[in-house]
C-alpha positions as CSV (number, residue, x, y, z in Angstrom):
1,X,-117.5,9.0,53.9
2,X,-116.0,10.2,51.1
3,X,-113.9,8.9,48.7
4,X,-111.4,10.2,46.8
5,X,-110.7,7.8,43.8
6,X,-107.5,9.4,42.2
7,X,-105.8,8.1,45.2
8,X,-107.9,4.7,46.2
9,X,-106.1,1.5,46.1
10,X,-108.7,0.8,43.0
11,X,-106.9,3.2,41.4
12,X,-103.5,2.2,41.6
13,X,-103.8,-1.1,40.8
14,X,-105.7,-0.5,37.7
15,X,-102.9,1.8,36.6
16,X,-100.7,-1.1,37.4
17,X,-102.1,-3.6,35.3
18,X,-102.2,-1.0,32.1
19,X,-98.2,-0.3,32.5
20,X,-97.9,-4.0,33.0
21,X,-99.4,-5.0,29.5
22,X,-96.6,-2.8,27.8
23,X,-93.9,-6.1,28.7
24,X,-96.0,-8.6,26.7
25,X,-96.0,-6.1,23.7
26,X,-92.5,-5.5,24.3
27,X,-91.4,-9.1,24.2
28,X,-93.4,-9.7,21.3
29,X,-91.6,-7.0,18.7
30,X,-88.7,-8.5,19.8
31,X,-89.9,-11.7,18.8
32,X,-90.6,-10.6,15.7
33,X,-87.4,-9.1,14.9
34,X,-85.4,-11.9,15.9
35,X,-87.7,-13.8,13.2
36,X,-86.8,-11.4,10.6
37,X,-83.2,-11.5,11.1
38,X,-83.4,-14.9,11.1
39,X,-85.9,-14.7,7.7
40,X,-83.7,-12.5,6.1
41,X,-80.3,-14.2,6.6
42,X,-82.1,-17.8,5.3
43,X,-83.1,-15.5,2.5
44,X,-79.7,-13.8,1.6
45,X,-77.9,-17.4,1.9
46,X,-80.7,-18.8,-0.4
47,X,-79.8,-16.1,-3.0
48,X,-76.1,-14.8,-2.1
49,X,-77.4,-11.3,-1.6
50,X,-75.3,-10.6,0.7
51,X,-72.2,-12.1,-1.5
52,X,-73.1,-10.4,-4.4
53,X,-73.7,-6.8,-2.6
54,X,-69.7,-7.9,-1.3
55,X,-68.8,-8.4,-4.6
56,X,-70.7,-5.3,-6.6
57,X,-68.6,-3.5,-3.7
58,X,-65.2,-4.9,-4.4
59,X,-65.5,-4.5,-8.2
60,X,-66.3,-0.9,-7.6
61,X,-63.3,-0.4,-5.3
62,X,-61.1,-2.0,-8.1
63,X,-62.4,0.4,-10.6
64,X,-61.9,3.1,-8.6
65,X,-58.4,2.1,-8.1
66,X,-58.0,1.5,-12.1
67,X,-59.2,4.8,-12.5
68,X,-56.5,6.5,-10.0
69,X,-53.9,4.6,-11.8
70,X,-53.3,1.8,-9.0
71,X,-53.0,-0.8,-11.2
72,X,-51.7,-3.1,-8.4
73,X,-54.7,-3.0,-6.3
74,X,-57.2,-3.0,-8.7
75,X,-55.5,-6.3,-10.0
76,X,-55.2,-7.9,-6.6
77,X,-59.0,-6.9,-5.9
78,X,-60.1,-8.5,-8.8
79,X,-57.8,-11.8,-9.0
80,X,-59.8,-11.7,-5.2
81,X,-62.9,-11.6,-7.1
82,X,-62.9,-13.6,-9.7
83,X,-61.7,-16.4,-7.7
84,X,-64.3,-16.1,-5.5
85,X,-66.9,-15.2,-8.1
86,X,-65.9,-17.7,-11.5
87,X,-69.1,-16.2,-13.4
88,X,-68.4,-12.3,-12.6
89,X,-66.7,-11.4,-15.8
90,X,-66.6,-7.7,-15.2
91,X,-64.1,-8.3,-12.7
92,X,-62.0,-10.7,-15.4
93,X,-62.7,-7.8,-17.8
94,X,-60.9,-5.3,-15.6
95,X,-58.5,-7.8,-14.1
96,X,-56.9,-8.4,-18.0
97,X,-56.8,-4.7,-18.5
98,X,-55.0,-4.0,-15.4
99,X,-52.9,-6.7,-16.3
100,X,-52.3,-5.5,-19.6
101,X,-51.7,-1.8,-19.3
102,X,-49.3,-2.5,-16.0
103,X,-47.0,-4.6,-18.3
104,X,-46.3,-1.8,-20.6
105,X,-45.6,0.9,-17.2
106,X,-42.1,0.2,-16.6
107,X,-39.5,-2.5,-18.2
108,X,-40.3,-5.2,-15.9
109,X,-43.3,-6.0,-16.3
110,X,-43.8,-8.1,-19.5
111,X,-45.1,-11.4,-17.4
112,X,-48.0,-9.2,-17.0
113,X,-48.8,-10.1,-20.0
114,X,-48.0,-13.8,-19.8
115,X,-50.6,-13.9,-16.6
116,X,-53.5,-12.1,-18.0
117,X,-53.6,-14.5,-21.0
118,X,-53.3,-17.4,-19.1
119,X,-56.5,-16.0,-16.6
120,X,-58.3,-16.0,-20.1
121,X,-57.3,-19.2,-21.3
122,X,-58.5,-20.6,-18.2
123,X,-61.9,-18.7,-18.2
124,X,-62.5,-19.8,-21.6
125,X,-63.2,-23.6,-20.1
126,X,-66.1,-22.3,-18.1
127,X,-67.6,-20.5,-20.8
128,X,-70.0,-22.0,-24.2
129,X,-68.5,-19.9,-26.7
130,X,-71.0,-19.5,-28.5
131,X,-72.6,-16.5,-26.7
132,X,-75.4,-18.3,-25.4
133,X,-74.6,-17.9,-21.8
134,X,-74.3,-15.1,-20.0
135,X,-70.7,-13.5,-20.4
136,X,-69.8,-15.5,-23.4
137,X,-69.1,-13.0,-25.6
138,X,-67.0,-10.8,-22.9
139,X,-65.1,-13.7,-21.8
140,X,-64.1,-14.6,-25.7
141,X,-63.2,-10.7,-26.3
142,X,-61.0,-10.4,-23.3
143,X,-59.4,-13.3,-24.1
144,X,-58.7,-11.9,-27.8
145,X,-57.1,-8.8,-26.2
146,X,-55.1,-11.0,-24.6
147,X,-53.8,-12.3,-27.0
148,X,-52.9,-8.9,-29.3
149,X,-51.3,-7.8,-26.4
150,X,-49.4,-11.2,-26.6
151,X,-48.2,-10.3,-30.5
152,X,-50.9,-13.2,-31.5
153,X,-52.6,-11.1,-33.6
154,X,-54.0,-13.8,-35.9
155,X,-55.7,-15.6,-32.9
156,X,-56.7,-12.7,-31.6
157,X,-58.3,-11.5,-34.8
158,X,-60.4,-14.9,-35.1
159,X,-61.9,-14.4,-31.7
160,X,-62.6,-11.0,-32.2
161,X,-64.2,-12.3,-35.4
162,X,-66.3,-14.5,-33.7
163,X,-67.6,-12.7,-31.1
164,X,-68.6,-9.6,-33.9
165,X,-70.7,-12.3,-36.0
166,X,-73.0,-12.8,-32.7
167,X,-73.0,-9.2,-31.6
168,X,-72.2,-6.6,-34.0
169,X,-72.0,-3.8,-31.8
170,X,-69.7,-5.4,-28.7
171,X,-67.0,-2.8,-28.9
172,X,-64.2,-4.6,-27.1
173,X,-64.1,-7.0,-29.9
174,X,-64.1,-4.2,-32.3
175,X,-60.9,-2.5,-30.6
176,X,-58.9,-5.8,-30.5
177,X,-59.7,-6.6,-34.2
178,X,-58.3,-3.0,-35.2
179,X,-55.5,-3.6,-32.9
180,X,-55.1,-7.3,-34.9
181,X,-55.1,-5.6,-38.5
182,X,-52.2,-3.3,-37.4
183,X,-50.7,-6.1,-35.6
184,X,-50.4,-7.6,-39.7
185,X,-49.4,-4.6,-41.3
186,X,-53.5,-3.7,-42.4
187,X,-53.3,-0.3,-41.6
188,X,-56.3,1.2,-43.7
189,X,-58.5,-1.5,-42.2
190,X,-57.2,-0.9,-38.5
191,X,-58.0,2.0,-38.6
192,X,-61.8,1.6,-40.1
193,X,-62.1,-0.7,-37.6
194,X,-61.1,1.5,-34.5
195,X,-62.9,4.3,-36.4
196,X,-65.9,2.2,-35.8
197,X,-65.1,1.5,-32.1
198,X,-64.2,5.0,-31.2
199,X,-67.5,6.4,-32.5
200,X,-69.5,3.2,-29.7
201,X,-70.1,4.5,-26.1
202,X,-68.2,2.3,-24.1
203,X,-64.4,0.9,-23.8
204,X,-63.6,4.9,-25.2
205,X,-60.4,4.8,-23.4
206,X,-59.2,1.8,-25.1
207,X,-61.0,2.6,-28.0
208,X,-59.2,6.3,-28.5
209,X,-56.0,4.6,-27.6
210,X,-56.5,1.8,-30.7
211,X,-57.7,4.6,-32.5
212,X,-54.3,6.4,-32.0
213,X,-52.3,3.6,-32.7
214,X,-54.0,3.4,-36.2
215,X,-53.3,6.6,-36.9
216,X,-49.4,6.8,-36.1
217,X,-49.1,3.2,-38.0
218,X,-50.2,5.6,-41.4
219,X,-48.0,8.4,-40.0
220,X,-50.9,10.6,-39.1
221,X,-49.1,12.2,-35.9
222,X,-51.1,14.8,-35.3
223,X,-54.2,13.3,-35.7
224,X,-52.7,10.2,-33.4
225,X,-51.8,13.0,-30.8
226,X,-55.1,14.3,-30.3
227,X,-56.6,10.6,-29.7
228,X,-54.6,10.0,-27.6
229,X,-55.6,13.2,-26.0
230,X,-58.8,11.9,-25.7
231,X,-57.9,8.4,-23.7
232,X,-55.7,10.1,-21.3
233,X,-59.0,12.5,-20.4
234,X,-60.8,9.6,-19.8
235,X,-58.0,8.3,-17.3
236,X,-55.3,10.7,-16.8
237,X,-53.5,8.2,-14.4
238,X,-52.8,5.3,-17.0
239,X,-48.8,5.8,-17.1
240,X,-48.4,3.4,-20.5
241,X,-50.9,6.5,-22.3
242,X,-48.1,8.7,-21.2
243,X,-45.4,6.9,-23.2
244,X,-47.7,6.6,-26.4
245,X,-47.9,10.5,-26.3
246,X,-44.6,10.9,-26.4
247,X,-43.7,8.5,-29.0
248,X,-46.2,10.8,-31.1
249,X,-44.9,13.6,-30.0
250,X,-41.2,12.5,-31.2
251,X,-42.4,11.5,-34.2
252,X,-43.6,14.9,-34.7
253,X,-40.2,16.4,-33.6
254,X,-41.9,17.8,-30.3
255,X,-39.4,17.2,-27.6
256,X,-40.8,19.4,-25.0
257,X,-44.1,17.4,-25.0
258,X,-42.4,14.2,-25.3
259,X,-40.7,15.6,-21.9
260,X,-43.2,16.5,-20.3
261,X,-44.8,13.5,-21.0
262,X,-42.1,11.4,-19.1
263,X,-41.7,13.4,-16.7
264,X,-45.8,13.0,-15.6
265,X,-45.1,9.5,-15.1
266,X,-41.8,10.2,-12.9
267,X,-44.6,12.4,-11.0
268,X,-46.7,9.1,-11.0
269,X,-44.0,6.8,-10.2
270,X,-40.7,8.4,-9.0
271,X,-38.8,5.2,-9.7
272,X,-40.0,4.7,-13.0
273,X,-36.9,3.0,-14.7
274,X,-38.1,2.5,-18.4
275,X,-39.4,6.7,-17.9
276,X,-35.4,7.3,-16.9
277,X,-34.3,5.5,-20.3
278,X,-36.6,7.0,-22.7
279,X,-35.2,10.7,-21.0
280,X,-31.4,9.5,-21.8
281,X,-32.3,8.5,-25.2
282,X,-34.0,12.0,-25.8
283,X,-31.0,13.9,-24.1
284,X,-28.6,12.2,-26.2
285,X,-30.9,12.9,-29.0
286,X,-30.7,16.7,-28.0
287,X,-27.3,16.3,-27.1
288,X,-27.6,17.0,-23.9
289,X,-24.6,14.6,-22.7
290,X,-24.7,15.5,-18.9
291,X,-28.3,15.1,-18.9
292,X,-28.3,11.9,-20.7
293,X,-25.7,10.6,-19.2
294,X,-27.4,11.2,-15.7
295,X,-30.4,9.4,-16.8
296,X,-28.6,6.4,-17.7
297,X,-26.9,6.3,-14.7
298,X,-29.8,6.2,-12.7
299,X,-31.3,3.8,-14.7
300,X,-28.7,1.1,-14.5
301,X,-28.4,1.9,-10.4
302,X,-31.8,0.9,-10.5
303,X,-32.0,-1.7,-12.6
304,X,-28.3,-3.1,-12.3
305,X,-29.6,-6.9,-14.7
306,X,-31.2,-4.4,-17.5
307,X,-29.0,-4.8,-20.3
308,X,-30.5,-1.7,-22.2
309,X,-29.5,0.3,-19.6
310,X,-26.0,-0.3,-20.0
311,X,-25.9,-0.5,-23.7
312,X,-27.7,3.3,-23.6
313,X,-25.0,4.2,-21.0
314,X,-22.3,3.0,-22.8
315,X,-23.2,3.9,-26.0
316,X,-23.4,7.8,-24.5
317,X,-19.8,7.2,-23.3
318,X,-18.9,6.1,-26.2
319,X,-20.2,9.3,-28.2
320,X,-18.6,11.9,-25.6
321,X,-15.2,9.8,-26.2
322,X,-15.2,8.2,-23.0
323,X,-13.8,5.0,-24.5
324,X,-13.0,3.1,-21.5
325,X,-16.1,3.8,-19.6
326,X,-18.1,3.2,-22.8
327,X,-16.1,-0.5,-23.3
328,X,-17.0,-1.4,-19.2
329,X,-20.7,-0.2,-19.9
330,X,-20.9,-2.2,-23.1
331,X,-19.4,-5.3,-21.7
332,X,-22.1,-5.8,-19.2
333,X,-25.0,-5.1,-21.9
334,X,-23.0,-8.4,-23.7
335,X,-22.5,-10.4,-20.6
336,X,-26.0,-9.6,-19.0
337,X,-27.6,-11.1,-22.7
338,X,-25.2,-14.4,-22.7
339,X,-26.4,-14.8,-18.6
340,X,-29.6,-14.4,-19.2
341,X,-29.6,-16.9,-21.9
342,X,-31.4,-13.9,-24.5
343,X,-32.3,-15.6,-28.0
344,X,-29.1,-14.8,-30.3
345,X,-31.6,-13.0,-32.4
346,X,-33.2,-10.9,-30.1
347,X,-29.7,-9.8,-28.4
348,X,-28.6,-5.7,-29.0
349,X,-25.6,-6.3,-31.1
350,X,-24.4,-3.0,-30.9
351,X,-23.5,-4.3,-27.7
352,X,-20.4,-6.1,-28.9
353,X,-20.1,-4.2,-31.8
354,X,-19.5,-0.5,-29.9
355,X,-17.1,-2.6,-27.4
356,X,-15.0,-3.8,-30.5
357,X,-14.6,-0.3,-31.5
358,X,-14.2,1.3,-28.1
359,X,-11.4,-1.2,-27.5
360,X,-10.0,-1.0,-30.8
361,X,-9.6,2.4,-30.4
362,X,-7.6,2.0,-27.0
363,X,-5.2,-0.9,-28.6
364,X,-6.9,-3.3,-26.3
365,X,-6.5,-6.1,-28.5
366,X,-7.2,-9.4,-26.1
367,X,-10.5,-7.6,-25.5
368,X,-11.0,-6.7,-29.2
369,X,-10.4,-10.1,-30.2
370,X,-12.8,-12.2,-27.5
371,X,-15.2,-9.9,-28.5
372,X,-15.0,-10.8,-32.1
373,X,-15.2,-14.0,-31.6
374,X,-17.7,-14.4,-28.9
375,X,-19.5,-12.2,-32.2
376,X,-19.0,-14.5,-34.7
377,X,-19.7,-18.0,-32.6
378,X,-23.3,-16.3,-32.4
379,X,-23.0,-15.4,-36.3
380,X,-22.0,-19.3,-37.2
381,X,-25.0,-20.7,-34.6
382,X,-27.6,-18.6,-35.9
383,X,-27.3,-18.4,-39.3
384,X,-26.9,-14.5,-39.1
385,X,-25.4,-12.7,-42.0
386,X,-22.1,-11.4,-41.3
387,X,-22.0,-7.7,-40.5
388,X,-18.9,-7.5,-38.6
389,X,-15.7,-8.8,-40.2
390,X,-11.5,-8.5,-40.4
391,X,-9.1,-9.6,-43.1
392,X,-7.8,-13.2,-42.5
393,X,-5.0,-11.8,-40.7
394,X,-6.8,-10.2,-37.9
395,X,-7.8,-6.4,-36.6
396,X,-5.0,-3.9,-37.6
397,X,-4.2,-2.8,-33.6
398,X,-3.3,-6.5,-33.0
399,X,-0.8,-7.1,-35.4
400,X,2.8,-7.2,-34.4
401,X,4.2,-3.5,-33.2
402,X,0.8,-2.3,-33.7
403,X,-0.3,-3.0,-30.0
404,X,0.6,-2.0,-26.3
405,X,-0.4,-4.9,-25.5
């Protein structure tokens, strides 16, 4: 008999047992990728990869937002950041800058400034201070912009100072200690210094934008103009770059660039408020009245509590010969300061002193008077010298037969 052994029994079952060997091998790789997972996440807990790859991620994302001018996230991602990650000070670096340039966008925003020195302050605890731990020197820099952008330039210039004697070369330092010499009125040095910075190969957007400042505070416009130039190429988005272009720009007597200027951060922020104000003060400039007067419209619908808004306003009443409008408009600058409890010497006294003459010059002499004397009771209490005064016998419109009223 013959047999046929492709189909015999023998056959089959030794094809069988060869198919059946492919379970054991499959069970095993998955064996021994379960032990690799379980490897690598013992491993990435050991060493926080996986936490630091999070955080390399979210510090890019908040660069990226700096970069497209949304200062609000990139703040929010960082504060995230840093609270999570007390050694990372890249993201306190860019967290204070954020900060910083978002308090000088719009009018509002000065406690900006008030928070990013108090995240330095706090960051200084963790830190040596003598730039023998990693960060040192970055953390001690920040913290000295802080405090120029604070008006502390003294301060600021000691810890910039400190930081240059361990590392000549750290650039951030550099900028804030030009920024401090111009903060004191040392122009010439300022501007060596920020020449120094500029010429580095990092921080060039802060370090063109010191580097312009210099140059304006020695009346060099055009050379502060094309600095300036420079930062915004490096980050077109920054609205406060904006404003310091125009300033130049005025001081050079170009009104259509300062214009433009504003106007690219109304394109970046359509209700930019302090934009709308510096627009009404370069229409009235132009004497453009209706266009002015627009503007400062807008800007106290906006920002109804702003007393600079209404003293602008009113004072653009005031120089069309709209008297009573002018008077109304200036009373609320004056009230808002008194409310808002403003330092008698930092208050606008044109404020009351435009009111006195509006309503002098519409024989309102009850307003005229409490006006004068709400003047003068700040006058007495602050020691200011007198700039605003009437013989013993009062304001000519109030005497007898010499008012309406």
């Amino acid at each position: 008999m013959q047999i046929n052994r492709d189909r015999s029994r023998l056959t089959f079952r030794t094809r069988r047992r060869r198919r059946s060997g492919c379970l054991p091998l499959a069970m095993l790789l998955i064996v021994l990728m379960g032990v690799v997972a379980v490897s690598w996440e013992w491993i990435s807990q050991r060493l926080h990869i996986g936490s630091i790859l999070q955080s390399e991620g979210d510090l890019d994302s908040a660069q990226a937002a700096f970069d497209r001018g949304d200062l609000d996230a990139s703040i929010e991602l960082t504060r995230q950041l840093w609270a999570a990650q007390p050694r990372q000070t890249d993201a306190l670096l860019l967290l204070v800058r954020a900060l910083i340039y978002r308090s000088y966008a719009d009018y509002d925003r000065e406690v900006d400034r008030e928070m990013a020195l108090q995240w330095t302050s706090e960051a200084l605890e963790r830190f040596t201070h003598d730039g023998s731990s990693e960060g040192d020197l970055d953390v001690m820099a920040i913290h000295a912009f802080a405090l120029q952008a604070a008006d502390d330039s003294v301060s600021a210039a000691r810890f910039a100072g400190n930081v240059l004697a361990i590392d000549p070369n750290h650039i951030l330092a550099r900028v804030v200690l030009g920024l401090s010499y111009g903060g004191v009125g040392s122009h010439d040095t300022a501007l060596r210094e920020n020449q120094i910075a500029a010429a580095g190969s990092v921080w060039q957007m802060d370090a063109q934008r010191a580097l312009a400042i210099s140059y304006s505070d020695l009346g060099r416009y055009d050379e502060a103009v094309i600095a300036v130039e420079r930062a915004i190429a490096l980050n077109d988005h920054l609205i406060p770059l904006y404003y310091e272009r125009a300033l130049y720009a005025m001081q050079l007597g170009d009104a259509d660039a300062a214009t433009v200027a504003y106007f690219r951060v109304l394109a970046f922020e359509p209700n930019n408020v302090k934009a709308r104000l510096r627009l009404c003060e370069l229409s009235s400039l132009l004497r453009e009245r209706d266009a002015a007067t627009r503007y400062c419209q807008e800007v106290t619908r906006l920002a109804p509590t702003w007393s600079d808004g209404w003293y602008q306003l009113g004072r653009e009443y005031f120089l069309q010969g709209q008297f009573a409008a002018a008077q109304a408009s200036l009373n609320r600058c004056s009230s808002l300061q008194v409310m808002q409890s403003v330092p008698i010497l930092q208050r606008r006294f044109e404020c009351w002193y435009l009111q006195g003459q509006a309503a002098e010059i519409l024989g309102d002499c009850d307003s005229l008077l409490a006006t004068y004397n709400e003047f003068r009771e700040m006058a007495a209490s602050a020691a200011l010298p007198q700039t605003w005064t009437y013989p013993p016998e009062g304001p000519a419109v109030c005497l007898d037969g010499s008012s309406s009223n």
